[in-house]
C-alpha positions in Angstrom: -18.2 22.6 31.7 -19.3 23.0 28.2 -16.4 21.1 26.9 -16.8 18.2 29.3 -19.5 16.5 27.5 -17.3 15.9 24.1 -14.7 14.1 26.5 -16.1 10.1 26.2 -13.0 8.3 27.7 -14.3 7.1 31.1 -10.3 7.7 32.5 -10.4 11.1 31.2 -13.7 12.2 32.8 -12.7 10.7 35.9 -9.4 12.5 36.3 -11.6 16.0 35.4 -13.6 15.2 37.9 -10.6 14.9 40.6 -9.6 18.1 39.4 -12.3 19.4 40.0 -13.1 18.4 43.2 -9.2 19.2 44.5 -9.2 22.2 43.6 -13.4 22.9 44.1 -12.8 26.0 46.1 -10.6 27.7 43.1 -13.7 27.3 40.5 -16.6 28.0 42.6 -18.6 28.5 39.3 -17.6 25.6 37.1 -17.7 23.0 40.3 -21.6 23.0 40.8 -22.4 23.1 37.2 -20.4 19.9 36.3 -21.6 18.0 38.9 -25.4 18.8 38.1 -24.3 17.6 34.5 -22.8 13.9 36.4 -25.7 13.8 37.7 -28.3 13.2 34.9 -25.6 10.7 33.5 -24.6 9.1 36.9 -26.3 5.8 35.9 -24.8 5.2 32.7 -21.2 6.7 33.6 -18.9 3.8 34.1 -17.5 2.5 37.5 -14.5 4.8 38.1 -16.4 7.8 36.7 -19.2 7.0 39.2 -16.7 6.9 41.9 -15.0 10.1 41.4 -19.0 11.8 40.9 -19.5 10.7 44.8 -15.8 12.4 45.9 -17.0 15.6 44.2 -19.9 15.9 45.3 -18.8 15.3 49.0 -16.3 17.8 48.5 -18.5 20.3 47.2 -21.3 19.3 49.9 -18.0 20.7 52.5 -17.1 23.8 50.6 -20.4 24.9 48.5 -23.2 23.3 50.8 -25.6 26.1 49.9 -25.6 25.2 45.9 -24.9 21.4 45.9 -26.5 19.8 48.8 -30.0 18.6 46.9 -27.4 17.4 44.5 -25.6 15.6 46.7 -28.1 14.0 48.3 -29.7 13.0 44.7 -26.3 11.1 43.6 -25.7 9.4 46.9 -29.2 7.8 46.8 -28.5 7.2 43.3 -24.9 5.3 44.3 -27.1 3.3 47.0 -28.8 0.9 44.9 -26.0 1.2 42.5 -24.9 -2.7 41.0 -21.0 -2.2 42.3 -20.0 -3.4 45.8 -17.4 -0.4 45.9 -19.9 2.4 44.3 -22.6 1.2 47.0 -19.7 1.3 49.9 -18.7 4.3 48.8 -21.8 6.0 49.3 -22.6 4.2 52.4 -18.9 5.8 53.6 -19.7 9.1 53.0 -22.8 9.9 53.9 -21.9 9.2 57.9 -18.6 10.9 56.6 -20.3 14.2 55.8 -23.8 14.4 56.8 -24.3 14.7 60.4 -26.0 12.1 62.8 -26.0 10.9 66.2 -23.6 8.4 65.6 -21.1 10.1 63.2 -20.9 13.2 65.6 -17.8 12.5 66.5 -16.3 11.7 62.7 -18.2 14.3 60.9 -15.9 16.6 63.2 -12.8 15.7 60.8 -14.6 15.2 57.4 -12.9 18.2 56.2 -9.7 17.4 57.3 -10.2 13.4 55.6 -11.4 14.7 52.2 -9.8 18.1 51.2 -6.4 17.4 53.0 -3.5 18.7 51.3 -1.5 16.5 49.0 2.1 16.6 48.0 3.0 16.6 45.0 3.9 13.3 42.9 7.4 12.2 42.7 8.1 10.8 39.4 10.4 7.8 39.7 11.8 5.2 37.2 10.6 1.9 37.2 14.3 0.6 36.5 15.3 2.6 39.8 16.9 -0.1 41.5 18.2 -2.2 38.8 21.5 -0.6 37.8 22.7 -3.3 39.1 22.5 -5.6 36.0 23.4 -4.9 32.5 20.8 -2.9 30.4 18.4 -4.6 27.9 19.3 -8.4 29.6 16.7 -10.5 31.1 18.3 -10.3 34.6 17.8 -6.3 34.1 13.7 -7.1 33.4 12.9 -9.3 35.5 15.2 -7.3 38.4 16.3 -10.9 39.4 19.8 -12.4 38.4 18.7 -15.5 36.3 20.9 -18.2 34.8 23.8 -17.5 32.4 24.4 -14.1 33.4 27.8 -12.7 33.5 28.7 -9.5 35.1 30.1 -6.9 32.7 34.2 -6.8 33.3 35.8 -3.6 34.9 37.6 -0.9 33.3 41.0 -2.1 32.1 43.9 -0.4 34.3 46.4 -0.8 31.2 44.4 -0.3 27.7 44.3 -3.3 25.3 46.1 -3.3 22.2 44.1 -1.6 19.4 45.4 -4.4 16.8 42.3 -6.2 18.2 40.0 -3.9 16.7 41.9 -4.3 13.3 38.9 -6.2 11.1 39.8 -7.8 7.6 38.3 -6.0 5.3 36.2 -7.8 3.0 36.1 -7.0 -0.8 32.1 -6.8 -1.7 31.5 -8.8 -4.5 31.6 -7.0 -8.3 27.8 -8.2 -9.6 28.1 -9.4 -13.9 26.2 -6.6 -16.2 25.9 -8.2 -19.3 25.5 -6.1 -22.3 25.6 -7.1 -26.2 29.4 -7.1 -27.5 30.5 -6.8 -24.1 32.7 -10.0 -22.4 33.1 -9.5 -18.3 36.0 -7.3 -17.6 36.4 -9.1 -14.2 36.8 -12.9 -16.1 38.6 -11.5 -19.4 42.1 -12.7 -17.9 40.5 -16.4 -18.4 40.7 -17.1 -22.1 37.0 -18.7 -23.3 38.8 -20.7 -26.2 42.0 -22.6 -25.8 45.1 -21.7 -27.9 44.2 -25.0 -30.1 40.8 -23.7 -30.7 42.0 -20.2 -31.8 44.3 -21.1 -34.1 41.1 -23.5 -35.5 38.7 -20.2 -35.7 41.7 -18.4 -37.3 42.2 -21.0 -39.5 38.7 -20.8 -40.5 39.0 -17.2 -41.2 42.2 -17.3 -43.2 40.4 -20.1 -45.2 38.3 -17.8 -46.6 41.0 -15.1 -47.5 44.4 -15.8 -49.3 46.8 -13.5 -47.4 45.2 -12.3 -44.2 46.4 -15.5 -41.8 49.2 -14.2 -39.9 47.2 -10.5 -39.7 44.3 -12.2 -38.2 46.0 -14.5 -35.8 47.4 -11.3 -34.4 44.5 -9.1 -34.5 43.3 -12.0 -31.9 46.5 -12.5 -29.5 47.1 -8.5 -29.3 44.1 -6.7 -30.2 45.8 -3.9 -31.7 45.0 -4.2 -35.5 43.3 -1.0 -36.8 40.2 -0.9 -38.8 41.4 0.2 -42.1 43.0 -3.8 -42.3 40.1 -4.9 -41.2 38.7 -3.2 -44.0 41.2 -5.1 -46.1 41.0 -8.3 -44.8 36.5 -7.8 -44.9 37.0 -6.7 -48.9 39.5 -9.6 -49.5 37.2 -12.3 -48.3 34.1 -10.7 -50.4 36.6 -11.1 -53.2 37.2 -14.5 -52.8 33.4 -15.3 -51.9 32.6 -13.2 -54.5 33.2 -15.7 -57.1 30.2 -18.3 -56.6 27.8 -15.8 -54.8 26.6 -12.3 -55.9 27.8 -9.1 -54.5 24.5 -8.9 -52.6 25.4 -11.6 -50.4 29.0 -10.0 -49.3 27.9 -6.6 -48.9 25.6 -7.7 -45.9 28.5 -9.6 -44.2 31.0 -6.8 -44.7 28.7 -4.4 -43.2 28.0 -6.5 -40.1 31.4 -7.0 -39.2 32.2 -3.4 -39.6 29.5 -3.0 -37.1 30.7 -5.5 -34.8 34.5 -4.0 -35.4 32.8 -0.4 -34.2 31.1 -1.5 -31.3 34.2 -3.2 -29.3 37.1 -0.7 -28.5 40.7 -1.8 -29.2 41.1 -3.7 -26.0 43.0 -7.2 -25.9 40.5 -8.0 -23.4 37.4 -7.7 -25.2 38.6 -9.3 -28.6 37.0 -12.8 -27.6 33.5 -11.8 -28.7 35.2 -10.2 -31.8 36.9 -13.6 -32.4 33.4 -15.2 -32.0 32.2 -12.8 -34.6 34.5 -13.4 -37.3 34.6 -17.4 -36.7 31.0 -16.9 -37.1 30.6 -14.8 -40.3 33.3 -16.9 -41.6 31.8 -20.2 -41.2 28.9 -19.0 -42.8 31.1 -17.3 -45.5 32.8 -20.8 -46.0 28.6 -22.7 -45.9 27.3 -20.4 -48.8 30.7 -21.0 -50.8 30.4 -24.9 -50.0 26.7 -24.6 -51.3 27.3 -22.4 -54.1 30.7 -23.6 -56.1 31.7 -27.4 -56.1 35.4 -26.5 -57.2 36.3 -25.4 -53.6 37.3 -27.9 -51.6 39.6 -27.0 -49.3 37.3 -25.1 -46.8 35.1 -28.3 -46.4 37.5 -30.1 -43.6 37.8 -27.0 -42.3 34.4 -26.3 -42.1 33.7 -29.7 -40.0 36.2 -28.9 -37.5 34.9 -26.2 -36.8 31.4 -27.6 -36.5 33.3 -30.0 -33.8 34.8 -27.6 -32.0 31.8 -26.1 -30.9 30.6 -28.4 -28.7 33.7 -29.0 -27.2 33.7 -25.1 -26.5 30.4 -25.5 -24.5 32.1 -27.9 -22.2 35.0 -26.6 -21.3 32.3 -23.4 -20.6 30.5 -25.4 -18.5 33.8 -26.7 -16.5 35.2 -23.0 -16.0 31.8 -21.9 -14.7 32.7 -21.9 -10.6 29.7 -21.8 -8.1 30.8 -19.2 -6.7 30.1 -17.3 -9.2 26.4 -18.2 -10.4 25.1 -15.1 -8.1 26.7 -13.2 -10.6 24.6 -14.6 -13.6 21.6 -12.6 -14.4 19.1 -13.3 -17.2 20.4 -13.5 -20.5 18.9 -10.9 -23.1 17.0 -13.4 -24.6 14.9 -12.9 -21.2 14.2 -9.9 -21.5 10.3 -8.2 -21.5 9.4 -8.9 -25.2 6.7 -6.6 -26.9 3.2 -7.8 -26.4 2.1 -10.0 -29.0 -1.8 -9.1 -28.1 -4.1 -6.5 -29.3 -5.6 -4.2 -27.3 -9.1 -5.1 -28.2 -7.9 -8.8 -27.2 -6.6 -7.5 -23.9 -9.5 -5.5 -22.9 -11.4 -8.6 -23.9 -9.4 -10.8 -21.5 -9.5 -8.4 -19.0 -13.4 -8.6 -18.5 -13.2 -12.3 -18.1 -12.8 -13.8 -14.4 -12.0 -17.7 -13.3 -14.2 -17.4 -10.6 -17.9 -18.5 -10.3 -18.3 -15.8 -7.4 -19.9 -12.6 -9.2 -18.7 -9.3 -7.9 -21.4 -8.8 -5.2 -20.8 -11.6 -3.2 -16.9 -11.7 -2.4 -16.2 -11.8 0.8 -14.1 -8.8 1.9 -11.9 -8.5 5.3 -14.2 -8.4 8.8 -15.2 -4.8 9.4 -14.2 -3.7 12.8 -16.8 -2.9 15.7 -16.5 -2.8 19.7 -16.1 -6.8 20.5 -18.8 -7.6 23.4 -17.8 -10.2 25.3 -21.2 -12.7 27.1 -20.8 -14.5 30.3 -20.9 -18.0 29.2 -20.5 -19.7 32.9 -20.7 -17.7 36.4 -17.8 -18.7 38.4 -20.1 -19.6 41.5 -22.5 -22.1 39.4 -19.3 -23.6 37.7 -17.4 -24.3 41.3 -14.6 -22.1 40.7 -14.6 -22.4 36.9 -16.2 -19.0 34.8 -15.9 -19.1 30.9 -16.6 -15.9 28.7 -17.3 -15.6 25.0 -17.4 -13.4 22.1 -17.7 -13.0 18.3 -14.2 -11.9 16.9 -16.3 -11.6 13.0 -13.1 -13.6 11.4 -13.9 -16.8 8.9 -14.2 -19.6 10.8 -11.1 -22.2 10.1 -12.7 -25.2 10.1 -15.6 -24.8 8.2 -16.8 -21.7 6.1 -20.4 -22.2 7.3 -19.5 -22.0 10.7 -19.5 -18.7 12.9 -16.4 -18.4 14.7 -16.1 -17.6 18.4 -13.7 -17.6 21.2 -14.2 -18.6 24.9 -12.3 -17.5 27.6 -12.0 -20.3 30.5 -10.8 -19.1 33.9 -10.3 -20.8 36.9 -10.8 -18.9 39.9 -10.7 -21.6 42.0 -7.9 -22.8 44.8 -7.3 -26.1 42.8 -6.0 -27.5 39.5 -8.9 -28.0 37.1 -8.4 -31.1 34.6 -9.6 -32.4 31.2 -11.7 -29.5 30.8 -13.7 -30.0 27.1 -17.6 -29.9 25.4 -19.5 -32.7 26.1 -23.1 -33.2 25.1 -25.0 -30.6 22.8 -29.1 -30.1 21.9 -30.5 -30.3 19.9 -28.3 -33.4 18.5 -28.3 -31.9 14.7 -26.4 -29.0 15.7 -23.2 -28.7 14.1 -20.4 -28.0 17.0 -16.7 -28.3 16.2 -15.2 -28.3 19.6 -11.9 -27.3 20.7 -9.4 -29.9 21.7 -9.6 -31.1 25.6 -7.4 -28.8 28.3 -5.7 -31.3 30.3 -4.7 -28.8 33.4 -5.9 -25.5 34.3 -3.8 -24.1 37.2 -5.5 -21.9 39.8 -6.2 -18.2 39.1 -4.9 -18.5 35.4 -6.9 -18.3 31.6 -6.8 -19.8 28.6 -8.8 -18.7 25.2 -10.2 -21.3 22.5 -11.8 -20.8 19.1 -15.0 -22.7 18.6 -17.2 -22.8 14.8 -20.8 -23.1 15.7 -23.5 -23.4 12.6 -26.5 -21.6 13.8 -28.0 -22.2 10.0 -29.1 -18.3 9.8 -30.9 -19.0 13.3 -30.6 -17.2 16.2 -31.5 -20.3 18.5 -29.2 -20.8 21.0 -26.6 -23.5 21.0 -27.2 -25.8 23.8 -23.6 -27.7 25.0 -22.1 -29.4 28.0 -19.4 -27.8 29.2 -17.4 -30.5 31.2 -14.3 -30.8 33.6 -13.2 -34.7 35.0 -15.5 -34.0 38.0 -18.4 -31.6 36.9 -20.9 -30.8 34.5 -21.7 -27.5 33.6 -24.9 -26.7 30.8 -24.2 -23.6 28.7 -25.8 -21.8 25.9 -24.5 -19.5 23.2 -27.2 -16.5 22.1 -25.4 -15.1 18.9 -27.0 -11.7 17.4 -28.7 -12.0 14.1 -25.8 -9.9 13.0 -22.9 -12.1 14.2 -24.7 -14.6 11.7 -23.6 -12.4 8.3 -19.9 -11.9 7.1 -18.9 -8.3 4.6 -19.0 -8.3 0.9 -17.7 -5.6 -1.2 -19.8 -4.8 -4.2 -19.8 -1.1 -6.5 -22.7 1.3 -6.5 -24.1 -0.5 -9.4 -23.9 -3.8 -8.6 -26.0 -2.8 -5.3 -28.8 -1.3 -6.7 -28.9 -4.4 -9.5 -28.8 -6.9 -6.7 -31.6 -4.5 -4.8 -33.9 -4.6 -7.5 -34.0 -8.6 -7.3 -35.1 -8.2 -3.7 -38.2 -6.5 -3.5 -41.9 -7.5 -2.4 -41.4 -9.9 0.4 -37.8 -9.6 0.4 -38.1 -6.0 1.5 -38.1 -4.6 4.9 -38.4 -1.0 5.9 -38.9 1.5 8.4 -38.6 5.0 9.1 -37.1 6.3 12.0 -36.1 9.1 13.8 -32.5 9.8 14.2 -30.7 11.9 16.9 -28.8 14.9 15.8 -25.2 12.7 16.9 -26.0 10.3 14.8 -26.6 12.4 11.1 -22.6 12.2 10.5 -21.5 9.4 7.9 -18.6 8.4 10.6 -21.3 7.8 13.1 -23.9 6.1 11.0 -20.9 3.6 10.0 -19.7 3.1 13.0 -23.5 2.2 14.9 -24.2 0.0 11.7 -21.3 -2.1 11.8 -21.3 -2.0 15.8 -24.7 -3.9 14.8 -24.0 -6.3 12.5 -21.1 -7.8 10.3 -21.4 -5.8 7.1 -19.0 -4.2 4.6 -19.6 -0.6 3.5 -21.0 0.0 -0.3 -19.6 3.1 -1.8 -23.0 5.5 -2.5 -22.2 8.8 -4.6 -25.2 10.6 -2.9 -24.2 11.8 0.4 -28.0 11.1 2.2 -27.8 7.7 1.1 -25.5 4.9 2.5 -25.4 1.4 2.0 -23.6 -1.8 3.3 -23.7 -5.4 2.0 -23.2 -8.7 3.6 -24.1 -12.2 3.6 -25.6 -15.0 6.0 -22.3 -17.0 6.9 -24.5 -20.9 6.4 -26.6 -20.2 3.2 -24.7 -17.3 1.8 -27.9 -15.4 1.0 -27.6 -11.7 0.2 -28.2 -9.2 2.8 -28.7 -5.6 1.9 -28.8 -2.7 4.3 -29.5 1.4 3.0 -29.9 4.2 5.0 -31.6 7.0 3.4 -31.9 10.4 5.1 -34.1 12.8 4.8 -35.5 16.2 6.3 -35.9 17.1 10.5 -33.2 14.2 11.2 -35.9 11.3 9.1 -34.2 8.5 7.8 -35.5 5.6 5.9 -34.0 2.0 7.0 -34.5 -0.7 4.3 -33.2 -4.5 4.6 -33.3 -5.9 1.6 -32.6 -10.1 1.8 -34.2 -13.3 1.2 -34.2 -14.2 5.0 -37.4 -12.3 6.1 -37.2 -13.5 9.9 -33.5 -12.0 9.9 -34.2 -8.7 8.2 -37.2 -8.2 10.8 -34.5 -9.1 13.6 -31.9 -6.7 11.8 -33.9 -4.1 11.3 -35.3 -4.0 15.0 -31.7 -4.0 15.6 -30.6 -1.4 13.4 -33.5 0.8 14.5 -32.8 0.9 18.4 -28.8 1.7 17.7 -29.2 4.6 15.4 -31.9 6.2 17.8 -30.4 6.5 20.8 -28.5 9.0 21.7 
């Protein structure tokens, strides 16, 4: 019984209360005291709750008259002027059912028998039970009907298939290119880069730097097998010969890099292209510096522009051998790659500070915070002849205009007849700002149909006045929005609060202190009631008796602050902080009555 009252889900407590009553005679103790506790809460229990209260306390009025009859007899008077047609039918049904009269003589007889009758036991049974008859997980097996298309699943073989027909080809995943400095493709290496023409040219343009090392060059590119100590020799016999019009300086640099290059590339035939592109290219700039340097060597000039036309006919055959098949296999060249920053970190702690945005910090707009949606009768479906319309706030930014509040409206039709061209027609006052939603051509009988709606209330809880219209009928409705349906979250720090708090003091201050229940102290339960209120975001706080939450008025965009601070013997202090005094009167009223009651 202790227990029961931390239970909140109206289900829940309802099937407790079957429980109990089903089994009232096993807890003769716990019984009674439950039901005194239903009792003090019978009018603010929900409907089912309410309805299992009035089977318990029948049953206990049958088994435990002695203790429960007062109570009974409280709770059924209670259920009599109850708002429900079942809770007030109920009760009508069992008080002839159990307490005696003149005219229930006869069926108070068998009340026992009616209400604590034995029950079997419940048979759990699938809801696919009888529909093994179609295929699992097809449509015909949801809907338990055999719709269009469907084929029957073929019988077991008598002879089994051949298993060649579960053979698949076997596809060869594609190799992805990792390119790497020195490194050619191992994959492409078969596909030569330079024609035979063209390295005979780039030979010929190593061997005119060097008297004698022609034919060991030429083979150092078609088999790949000469050693390093002849490259050696060939590297010191071209500094020899280059030697003459340029200083040793100048050599030394060139020997060293090809060395280098000569190192990094194992003796592979495959991988001597980039090798060849090497050489070509320390030798061209061998040949440049001697064409610069000494006027007596001729020679290597014609040479030297061959090569310089060779190159861009190397680039397009590069271009023709690339295959489109391949470009998934390109990847960024190295040149791409993350290059150290070129700014300071003074400069970049500068930059960071700075913002594009003329929005300061405490007024960006942050995600809606959730809250229990209440949904307001909009249209009864008596006064609209079979047509009943529902609304709420669902706190999301409005599409169609920023200053506009968003809210949705449920339109059934509960009539027997199709309902058509059903939109908003007239509105008052004539200045208020409506965008409506498009017109609803048909509305079939018993079925529903939601539409969004931006209404600007301009900070103002006036109601907006509106024609709601079908071809035939026409309907006046009004929309009441809470002052704090009117305010959408911001996020802001600590700081930036109590900054933006100091600028709204004097007439833009409104507090109160109040007197909270012992439920709501918890920091949970204070967020929850606040933003259950209005449309706020939650302000971090660093004191755990203080906490704050920051919005703003969805038209004007004026600043709306809201602290809680608590203090001693469950005190609080409620300030509103805004330049809207009417709406942080309205808010605070608001606030005051959620946080007080229990």
């Amino acid at each position: 019984a202790k227990l029961f009252d931390n239970i909140t889900v109206p289900m829940a407590r309802a099937s407790i209360l079957w429980l109990m009553g089903e089994y009232c005679e096993r807890v003769p103790k716990i019984a009674p005291d439950v039901l005194r506790k239903m009792a003090k809460t019978f009018t603010v229990e929900e409907d089912i709750v309410k309805l299992q209260t009035v089977n318990l306390a029948a049953k206990l009025f049958l088994t435990n008259s002695k203790q429960t009859k007062l109570l009974t007899q409280y709770i059924l008077n209670l259920g009599k002027y109850d708002q429900n047609y079942d809770i007030r039918d109920r009760t009508r049904f069992i008080r002839q059912l159990i307490v005696p009269s003149e005219k229930s003589s006869t069926l108070n007889k068998y009340a026992r028998r009616i209400l604590l009758a034995s029950k079997p036991a419940p048979v759990l049974e699938s809801a696919f039970k009888d529909r093994d008859r179609f295929q699992l997980g097809t449509l015909s097996h949801s809907l338990n009907i055999k719709t269009s298309g469907y084929q029957e699943l073929s019988e077991w073989p008598a002879v089994a298939p051949d298993p060649s027909v579960r053979n698949v080809e076997v596809i060869e995943p594609v190799k992805e290119w990792a390119p790497s400095v020195g490194k050619a493709k191992q994959s492409k290496s078969e596909d030569k880069f330079y024609s035979d023409d063209e390295e005979k040219e780039e030979n010929a343009s190593d061997s005119s730097s060097s008297d004698d090392s022609d034919s060991s060059s030429s083979s150092s590119e078609e088999s790949g097998s000469e050693s390093e100590e002849e490259s050696n020799e060939e590297s010191e016999k071209t500094s020899s010969d280059s030697g003459k019009s340029s200083s040793e300086s100048e050599t030394e640099p060139k020997n060293n890099s090809k060395k280098a290059t000569r190192k990094k590339k194992p003796a592979d035939s495959d991988s001597d292209e980039s090798d060849s592109k090497a050489s070509s290219s320390s030798a061209e700039s061998s040949s440049s510096s001697v064409s610069d340097s000494d006027d007596d060597s001729e020679p290597p000039a014609p040479q030297k522009k061959s090569n310089v036309k060779a190159r861009p006919k190397v680039e397009v055959k590069s271009k023709k051998e690339v295959s489109l098949l391949d470009l998934d296999d390109f990847s960024p060249a190295p040149m791409n790659a993350p290059k150290p920053s070129v700014f300071s970190p003074s400069l970049l702690s500068d930059l960071e500070g700075l913002s594009l945005s003329n929005v300061s910090s405490a007024m960006q707009v942050t995600t809606p915070s959730f809250g229990p949606m209440k949904t307001f009768e909009l249209l009864h479906h008596m006064t609209g002849k079979g047509l009943s319309a529902k609304y709420h706030f669902p706190r999301q930014p409005c599409l169609y205009q920023p200053s506009m509040v968003s809210v949705q409206v449920i339109l059934t039709n509960g009539s027997d007849h199709t309902l058509e061209e059903i939109h908003v027609g007239d509105r008052s006052p004539a200045s208020l700002h409506i965008h409506c939603f498009n017109t609803i051509e048909r509305l079939e009988p018993r079925a529903s149909v939601t539409v969004s709606m931006g209404i600007d209330f301009s900070d103002s809880t006036q109601a907006a006045n509106f024609q709601l219209c079908t071809k035939e009928d026409q309907f006046s409705v009004s929309i009441q929005p809470a002052v704090g349906e009117l305010l959408m979250p911001s996020t802001m720090t600590e700081a930036d609060f109590c900054k933006e708090q100091k600028k709204l003091l004097g007439m833009n201050e409104t507090s109160a202190t109040i007197t909270m229940t012992t439920a709501n102290t918890s920091s949970q339960t204070i967020n929850k009631q606040v933003l259950s209120v209005a449309n706020v975001g939650v302000a971090p706080s660093s004191q755990n008796n203080f906490h704050r939450f920051a919005g703003r008025t969805v038209s004007s965009g004026a600043l709306v602050l809201v602290s809680l601070e608590l203090k001693e013997y469950s005190s609080a202090l409620l300030t509103i902080n805004t330049e809207k005094s009417i709406m942080a009167s309205m808010l605070l009223r608001d606030l005051k009555q959620a946080l007080t009651e229990a």
